[in-house]
TORKOL-4160 file (C-alpha; in steps of 0.2 Angstrom, whole numbers, padded with zeros to 4 digits, m for minus):
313
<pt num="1" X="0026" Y="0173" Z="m0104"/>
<pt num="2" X="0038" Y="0170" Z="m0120"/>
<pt num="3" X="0025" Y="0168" Z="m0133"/>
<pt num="4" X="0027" Y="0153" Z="m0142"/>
<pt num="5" X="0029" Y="0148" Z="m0161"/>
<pt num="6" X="0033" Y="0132" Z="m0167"/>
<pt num="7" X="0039" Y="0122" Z="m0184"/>
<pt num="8" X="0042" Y="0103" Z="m0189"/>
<pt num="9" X="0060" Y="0096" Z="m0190"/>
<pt num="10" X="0068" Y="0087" Z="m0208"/>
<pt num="11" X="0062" Y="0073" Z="m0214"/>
<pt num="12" X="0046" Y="0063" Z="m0217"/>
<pt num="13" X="0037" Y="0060" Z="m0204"/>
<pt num="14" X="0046" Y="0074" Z="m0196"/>
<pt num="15" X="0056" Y="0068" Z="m0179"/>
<pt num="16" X="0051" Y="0083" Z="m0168"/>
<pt num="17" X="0041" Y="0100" Z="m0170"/>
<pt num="18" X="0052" Y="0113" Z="m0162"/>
<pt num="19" X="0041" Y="0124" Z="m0150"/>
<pt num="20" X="0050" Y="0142" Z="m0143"/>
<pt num="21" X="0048" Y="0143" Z="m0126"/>
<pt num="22" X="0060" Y="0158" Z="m0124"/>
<pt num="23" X="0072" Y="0168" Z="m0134"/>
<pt num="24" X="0086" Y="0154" Z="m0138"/>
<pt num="25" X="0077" Y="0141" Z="m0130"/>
<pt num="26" X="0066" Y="0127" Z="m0138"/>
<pt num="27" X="0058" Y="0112" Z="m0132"/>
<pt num="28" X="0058" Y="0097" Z="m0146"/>
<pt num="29" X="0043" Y="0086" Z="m0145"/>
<pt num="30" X="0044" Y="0070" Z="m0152"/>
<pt num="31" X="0031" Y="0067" Z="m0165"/>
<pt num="32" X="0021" Y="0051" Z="m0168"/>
<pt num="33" X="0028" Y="0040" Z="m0180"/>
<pt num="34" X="0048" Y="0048" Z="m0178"/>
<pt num="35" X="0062" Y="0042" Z="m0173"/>
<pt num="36" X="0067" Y="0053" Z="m0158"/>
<pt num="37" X="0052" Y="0047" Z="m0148"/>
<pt num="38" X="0054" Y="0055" Z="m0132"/>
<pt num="39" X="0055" Y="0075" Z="m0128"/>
<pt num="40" X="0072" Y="0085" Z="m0131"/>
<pt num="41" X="0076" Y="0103" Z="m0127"/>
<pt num="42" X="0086" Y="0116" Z="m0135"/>
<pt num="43" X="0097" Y="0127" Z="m0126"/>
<pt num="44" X="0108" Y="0143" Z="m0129"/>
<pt num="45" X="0117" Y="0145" Z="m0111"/>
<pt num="46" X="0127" Y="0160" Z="m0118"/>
<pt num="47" X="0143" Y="0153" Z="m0127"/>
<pt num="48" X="0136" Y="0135" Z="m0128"/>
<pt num="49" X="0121" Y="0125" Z="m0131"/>
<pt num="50" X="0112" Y="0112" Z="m0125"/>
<pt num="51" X="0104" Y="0096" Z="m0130"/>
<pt num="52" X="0092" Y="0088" Z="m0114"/>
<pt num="53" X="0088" Y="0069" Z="m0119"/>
<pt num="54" X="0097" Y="0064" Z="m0135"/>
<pt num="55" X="0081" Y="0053" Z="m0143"/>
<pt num="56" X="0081" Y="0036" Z="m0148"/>
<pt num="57" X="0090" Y="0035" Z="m0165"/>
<pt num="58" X="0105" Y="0044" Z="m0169"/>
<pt num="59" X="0096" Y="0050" Z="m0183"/>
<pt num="60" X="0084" Y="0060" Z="m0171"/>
<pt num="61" X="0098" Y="0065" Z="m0162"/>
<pt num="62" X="0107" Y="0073" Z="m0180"/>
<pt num="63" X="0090" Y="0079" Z="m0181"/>
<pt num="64" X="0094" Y="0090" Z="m0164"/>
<pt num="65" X="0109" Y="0094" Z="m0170"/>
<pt num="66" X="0104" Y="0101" Z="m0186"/>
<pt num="67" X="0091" Y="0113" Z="m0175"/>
<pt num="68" X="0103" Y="0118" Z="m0164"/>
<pt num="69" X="0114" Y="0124" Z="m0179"/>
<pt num="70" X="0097" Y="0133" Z="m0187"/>
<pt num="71" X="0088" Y="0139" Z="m0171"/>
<pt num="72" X="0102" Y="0143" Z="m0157"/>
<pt num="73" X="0115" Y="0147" Z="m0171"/>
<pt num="74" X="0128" Y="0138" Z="m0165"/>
<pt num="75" X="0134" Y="0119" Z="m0164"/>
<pt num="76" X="0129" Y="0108" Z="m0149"/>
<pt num="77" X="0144" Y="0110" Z="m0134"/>
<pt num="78" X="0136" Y="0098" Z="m0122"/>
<pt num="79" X="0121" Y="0086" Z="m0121"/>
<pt num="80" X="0115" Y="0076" Z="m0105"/>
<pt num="81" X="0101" Y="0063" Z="m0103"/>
<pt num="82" X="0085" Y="0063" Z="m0089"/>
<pt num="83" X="0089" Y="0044" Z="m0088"/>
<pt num="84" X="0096" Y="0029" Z="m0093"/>
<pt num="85" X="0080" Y="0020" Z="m0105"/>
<pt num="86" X="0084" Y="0020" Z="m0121"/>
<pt num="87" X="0071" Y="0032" Z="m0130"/>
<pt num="88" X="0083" Y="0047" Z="m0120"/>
<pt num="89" X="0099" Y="0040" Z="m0122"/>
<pt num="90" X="0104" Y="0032" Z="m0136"/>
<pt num="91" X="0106" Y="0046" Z="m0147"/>
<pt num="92" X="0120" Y="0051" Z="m0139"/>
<pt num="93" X="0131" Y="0044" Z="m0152"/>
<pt num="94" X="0128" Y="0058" Z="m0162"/>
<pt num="95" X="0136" Y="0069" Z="m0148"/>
<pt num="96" X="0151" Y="0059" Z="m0143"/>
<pt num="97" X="0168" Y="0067" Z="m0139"/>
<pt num="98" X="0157" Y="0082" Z="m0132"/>
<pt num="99" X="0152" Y="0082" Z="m0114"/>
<pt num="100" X="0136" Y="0070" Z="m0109"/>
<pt num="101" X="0129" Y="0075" Z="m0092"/>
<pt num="102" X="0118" Y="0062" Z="m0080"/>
<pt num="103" X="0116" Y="0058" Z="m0063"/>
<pt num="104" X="0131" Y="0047" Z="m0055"/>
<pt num="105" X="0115" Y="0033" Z="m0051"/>
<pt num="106" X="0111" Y="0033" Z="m0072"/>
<pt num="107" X="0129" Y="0032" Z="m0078"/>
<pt num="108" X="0132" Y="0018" Z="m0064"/>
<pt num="109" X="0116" Y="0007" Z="m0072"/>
<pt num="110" X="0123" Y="0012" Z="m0088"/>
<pt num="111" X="0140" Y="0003" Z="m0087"/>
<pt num="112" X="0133" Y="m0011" Z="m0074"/>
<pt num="113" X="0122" Y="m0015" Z="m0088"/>
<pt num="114" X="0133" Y="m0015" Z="m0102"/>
<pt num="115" X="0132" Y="m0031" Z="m0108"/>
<pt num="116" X="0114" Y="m0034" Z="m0106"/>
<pt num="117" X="0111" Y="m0017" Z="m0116"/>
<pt num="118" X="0121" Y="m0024" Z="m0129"/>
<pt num="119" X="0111" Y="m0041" Z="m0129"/>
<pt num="120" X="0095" Y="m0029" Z="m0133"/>
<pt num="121" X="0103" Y="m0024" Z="m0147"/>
<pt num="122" X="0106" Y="m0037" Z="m0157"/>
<pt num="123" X="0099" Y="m0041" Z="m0174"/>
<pt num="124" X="0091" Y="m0058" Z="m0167"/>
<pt num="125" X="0083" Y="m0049" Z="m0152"/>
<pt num="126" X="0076" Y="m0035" Z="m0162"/>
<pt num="127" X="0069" Y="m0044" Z="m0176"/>
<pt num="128" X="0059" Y="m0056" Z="m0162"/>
<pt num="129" X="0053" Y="m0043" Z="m0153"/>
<pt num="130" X="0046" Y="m0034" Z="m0170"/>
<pt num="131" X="0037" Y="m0051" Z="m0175"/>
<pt num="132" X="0028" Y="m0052" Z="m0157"/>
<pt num="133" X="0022" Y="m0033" Z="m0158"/>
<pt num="134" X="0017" Y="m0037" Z="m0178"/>
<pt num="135" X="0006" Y="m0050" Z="m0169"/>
<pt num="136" X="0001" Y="m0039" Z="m0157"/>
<pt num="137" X="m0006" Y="m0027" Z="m0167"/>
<pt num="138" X="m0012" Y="m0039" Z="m0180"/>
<pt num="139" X="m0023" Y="m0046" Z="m0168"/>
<pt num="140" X="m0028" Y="m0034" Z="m0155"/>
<pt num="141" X="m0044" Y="m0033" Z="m0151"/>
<pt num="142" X="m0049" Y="m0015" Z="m0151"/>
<pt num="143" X="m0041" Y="0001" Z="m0162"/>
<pt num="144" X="m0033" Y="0009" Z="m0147"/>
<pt num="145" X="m0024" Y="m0008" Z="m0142"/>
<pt num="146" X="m0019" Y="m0008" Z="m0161"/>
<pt num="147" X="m0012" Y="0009" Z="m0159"/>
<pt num="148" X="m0002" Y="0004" Z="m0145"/>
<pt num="149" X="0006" Y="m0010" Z="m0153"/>
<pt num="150" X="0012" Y="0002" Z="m0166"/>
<pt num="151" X="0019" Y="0014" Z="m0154"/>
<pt num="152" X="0034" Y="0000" Z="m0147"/>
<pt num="153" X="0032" Y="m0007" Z="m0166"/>
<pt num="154" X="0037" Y="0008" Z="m0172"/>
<pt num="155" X="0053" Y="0011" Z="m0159"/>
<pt num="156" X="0059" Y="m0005" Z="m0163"/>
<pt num="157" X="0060" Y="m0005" Z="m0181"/>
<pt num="158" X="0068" Y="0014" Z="m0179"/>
<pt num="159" X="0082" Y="0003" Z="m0169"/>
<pt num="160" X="0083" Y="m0010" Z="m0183"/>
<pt num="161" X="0084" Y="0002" Z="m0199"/>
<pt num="162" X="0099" Y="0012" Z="m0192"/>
<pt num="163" X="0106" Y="m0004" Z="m0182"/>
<pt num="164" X="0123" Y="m0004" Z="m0191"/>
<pt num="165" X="0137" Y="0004" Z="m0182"/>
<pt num="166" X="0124" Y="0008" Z="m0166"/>
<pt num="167" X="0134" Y="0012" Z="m0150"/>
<pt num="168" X="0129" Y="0014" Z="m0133"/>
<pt num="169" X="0139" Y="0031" Z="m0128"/>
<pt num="170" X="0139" Y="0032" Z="m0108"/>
<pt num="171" X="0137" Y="0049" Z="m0100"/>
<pt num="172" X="0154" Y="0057" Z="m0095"/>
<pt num="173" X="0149" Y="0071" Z="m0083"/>
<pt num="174" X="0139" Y="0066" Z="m0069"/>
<pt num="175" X="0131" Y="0075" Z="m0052"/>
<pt num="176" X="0120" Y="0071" Z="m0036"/>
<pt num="177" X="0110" Y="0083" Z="m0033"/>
<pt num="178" X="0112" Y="0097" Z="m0043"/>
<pt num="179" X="0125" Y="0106" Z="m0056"/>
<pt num="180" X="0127" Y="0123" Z="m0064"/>
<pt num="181" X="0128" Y="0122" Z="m0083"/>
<pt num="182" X="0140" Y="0134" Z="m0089"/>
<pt num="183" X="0135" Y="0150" Z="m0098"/>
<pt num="184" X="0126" Y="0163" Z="m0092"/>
<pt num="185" X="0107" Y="0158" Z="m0093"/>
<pt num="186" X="0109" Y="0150" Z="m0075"/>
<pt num="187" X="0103" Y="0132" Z="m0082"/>
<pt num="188" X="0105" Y="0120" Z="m0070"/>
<pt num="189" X="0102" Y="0101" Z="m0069"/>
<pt num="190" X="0093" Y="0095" Z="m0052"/>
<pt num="191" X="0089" Y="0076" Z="m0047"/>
<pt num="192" X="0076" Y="0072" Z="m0031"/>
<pt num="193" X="0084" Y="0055" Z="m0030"/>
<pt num="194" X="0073" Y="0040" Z="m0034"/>
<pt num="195" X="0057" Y="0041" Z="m0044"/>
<pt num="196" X="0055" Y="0038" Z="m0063"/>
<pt num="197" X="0071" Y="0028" Z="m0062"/>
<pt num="198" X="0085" Y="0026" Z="m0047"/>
<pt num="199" X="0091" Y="0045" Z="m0049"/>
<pt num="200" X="0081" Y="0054" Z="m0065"/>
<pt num="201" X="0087" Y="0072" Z="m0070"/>
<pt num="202" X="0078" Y="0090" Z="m0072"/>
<pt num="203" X="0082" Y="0105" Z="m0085"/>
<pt num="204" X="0077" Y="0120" Z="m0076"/>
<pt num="205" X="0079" Y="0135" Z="m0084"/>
<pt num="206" X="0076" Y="0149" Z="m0068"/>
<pt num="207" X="0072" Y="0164" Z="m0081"/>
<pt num="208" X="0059" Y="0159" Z="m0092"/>
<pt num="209" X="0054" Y="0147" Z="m0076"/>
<pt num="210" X="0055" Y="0131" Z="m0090"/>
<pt num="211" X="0057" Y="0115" Z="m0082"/>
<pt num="212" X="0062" Y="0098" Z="m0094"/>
<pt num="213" X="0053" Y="0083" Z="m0082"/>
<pt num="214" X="0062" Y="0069" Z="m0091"/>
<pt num="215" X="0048" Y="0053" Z="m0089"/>
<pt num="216" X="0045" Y="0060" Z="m0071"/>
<pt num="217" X="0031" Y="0069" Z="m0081"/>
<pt num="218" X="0023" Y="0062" Z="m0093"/>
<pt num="219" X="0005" Y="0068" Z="m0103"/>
<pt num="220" X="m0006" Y="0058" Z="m0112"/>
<pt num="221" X="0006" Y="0039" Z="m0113"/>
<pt num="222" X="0009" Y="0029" Z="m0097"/>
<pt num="223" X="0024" Y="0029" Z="m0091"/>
<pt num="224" X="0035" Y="0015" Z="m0085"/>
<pt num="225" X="0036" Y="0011" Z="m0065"/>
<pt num="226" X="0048" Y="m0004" Z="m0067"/>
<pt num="227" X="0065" Y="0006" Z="m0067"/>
<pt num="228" X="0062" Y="0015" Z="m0049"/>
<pt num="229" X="0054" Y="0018" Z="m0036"/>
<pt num="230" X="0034" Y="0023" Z="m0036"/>
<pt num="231" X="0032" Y="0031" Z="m0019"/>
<pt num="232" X="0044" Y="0042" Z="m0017"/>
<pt num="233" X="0040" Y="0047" Z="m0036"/>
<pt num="234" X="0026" Y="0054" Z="m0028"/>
<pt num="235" X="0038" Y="0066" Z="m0017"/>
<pt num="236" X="0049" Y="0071" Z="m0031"/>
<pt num="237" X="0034" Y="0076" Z="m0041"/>
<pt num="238" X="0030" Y="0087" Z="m0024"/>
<pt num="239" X="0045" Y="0094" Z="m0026"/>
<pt num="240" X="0044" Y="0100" Z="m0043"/>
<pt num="241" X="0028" Y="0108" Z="m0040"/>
<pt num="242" X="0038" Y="0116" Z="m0026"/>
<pt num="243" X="0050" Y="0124" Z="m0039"/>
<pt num="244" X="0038" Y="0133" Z="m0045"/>
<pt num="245" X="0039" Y="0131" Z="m0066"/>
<pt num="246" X="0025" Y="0138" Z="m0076"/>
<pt num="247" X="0027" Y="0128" Z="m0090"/>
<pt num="248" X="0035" Y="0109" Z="m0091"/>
<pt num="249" X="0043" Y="0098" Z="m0104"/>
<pt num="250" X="0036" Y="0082" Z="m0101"/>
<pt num="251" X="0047" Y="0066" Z="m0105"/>
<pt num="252" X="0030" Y="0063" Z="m0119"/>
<pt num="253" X="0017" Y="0072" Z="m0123"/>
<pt num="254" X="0014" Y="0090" Z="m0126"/>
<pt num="255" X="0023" Y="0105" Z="m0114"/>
<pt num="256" X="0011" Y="0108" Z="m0097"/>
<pt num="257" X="0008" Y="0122" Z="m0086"/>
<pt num="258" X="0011" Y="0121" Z="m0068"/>
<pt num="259" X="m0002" Y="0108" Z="m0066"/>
<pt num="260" X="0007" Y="0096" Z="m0079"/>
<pt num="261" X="0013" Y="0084" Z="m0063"/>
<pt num="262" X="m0006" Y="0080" Z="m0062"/>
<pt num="263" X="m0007" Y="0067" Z="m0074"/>
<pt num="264" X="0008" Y="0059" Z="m0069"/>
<pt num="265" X="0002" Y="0059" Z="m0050"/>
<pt num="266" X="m0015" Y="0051" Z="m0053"/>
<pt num="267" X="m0008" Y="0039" Z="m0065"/>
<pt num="268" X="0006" Y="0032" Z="m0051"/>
<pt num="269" X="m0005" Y="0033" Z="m0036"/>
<pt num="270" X="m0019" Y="0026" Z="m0046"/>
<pt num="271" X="m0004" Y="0010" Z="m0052"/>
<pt num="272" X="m0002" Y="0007" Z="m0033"/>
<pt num="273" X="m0019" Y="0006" Z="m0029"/>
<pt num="274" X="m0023" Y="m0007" Z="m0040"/>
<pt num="275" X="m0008" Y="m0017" Z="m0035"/>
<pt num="276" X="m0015" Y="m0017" Z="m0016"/>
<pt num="277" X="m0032" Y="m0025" Z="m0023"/>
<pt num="278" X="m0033" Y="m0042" Z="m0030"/>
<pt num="279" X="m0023" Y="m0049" Z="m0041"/>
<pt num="280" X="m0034" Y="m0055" Z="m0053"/>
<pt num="281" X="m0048" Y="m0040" Z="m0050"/>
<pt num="282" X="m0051" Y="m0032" Z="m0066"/>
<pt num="283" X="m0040" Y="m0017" Z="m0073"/>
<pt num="284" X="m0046" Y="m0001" Z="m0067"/>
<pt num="285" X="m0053" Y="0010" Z="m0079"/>
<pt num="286" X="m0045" Y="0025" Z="m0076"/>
<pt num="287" X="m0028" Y="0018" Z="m0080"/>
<pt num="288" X="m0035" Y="0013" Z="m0098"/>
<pt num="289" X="m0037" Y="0032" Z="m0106"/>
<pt num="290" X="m0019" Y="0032" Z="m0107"/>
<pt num="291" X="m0009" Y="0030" Z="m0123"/>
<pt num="292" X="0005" Y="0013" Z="m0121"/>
<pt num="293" X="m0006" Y="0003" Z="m0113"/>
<pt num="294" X="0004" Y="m0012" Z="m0116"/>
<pt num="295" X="0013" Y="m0009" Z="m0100"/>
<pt num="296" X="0000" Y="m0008" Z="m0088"/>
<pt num="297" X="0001" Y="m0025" Z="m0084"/>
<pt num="298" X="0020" Y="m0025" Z="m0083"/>
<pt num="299" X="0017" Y="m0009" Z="m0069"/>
<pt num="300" X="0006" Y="m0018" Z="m0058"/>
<pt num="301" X="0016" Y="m0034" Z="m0058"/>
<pt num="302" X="0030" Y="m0021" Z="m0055"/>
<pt num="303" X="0019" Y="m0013" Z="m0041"/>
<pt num="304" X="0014" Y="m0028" Z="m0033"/>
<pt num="305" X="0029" Y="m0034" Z="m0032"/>
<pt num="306" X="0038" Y="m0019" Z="m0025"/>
<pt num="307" X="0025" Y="m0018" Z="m0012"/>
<pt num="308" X="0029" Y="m0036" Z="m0006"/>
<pt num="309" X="0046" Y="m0030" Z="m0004"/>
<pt num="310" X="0042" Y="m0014" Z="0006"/>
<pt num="311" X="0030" Y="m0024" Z="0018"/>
<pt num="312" X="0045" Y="m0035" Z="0020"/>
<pt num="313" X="0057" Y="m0023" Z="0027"/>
């Protein structure tokens, strides 16, 4: 195993802490209070490199770029996103004109929802949102539902400061199951189908045996279940414990071992559970001690309802 050294990105607070997971291969975790938000990677494929998840600010995503020129010595070539949400796509503006790789299914949703993307986007929209999450925080009732207010808070106003001359790029390379990435590392980019999202993406990187999980793996802050589908999310994390990665870039939170699916596992089947109990029974516990607990409630109204539909067919 490629021992690891790390160091912070510009600015204050700093956007990512680069850690080195291999020799011209770098995973760039998003740090609290920054602007990228979710996890990227850096990659040299021989004769090109790689951004995986662009962040959420184009600022983040110059961020990226500036490491890939001080890390991997040379210019990002390519870029591609795990999904479609925001916090890994809509840096991608800092990398248009270059090749941006997805699945067909995220690239579809992209341009299908277009116009409402757009609508999110507005000044008006924003600035509500940030008033309602102010209040949030201002009055929540305990310092971790405070914090958690200030995590979305803080994404917002990211959007708002650099809102002026925002695009939403749309990736232009797109796959099913799989694709080669050119160079000679042998990266390749693999989807499962449904999970996180109607058709997430995967880094995997067969040499050092690095896999970058998008939000299908997630340590420490909830993820979202709203965008896809839960059960079989539970199969495609299956399969990526069948690949067989000693170490995993989770979409947040810090890089894993083999076990990192773990989390992600007991958090989902633990969401579906409660959404098979009564509605109005108390929130189980164990679903708590994760950070971003605003959306709890949205994934069990999500559950629930999905459920309903699956009974129905």
């Amino acid at each position: 195993m490629t021992p690891t050294r790390t160091t912070p990105t510009a600015g204050p607070p700093a956007n990512y802490r680069l850690q080195e997971l291999g020799d011209g291969l770098w995973a760039a975790i998003a740090q609290r209070g920054g602007r990228g938000v979710s996890n990227s990677a850096l990659v040299d494929l021989g004769g090109a490199a790689l951004v995986f998840d662009t962040g959420l600010t184009p600022s983040a995503a110059r961020d990226l770029a500036a490491a890939s020129e001080a890390h991997l010595h040379r210019p990002v070539t390519l870029a591609a996103n795990s999904h479609w949400h925001f916090d890994h796509s809509l840096g991608n503006q800092a990398f248009a004109g270059r090749p941006i790789w997805s699945t067909r299914r995220t690239r579809e949703i992209m341009l299908e929802n277009r116009d409402q993307r757009a609508a999110e986007l507005t000044r008006t929209t924003l600035e509500a949102e940030r008033r309602e999450l102010a209040a949030r925080r201002d009055t929540a009732p305990t310092e971790a539902a405070r914090q958690d207010a200030e995590i979305y808070l803080g994404m917002t106003e990211a959007i708002l400061d650099e809102l002026e001359g925002l695009a939403v790029v749309v990736p232009d390379r797109t796959f099913e199951t799989h694709v080669d990435l050119p160079g000679e590392r042998g990266a390749r980019l693999l989807s499962f189908g449904a999970g996180h999202t109607e058709a997430d993406a995967l880094l995997y990187l067969p040499r050092e045996r690095v896999l970058h999980a998008g939000d299908l793996v997630c340590i420490g802050l909830q993820p979202s279940l709203g965008s896809g589908d839960p059960r079989h999310w539970l199969t495609v994390l299956d399969e990526i414990d069948r690949i067989g990665a000693e170490r995993i870039i989770p979409g947040h939170g810090p890089v894993a071992g083999p076990d990192g699916p773990r989390e992600t596992r007991e958090y989902v089947t633990g969401i579906l559970a409660a959404a098979e109990g009564p509605e109005r029974g108390p929130l189980p516990a164990a679903l708590r001690k994760w950070e971003g607990s605003l959306g709890l409630e949205a994934n069990l109204t999500f559950a629930r309802a999905w459920l309903a539909r699956e009974r129905a067919r």
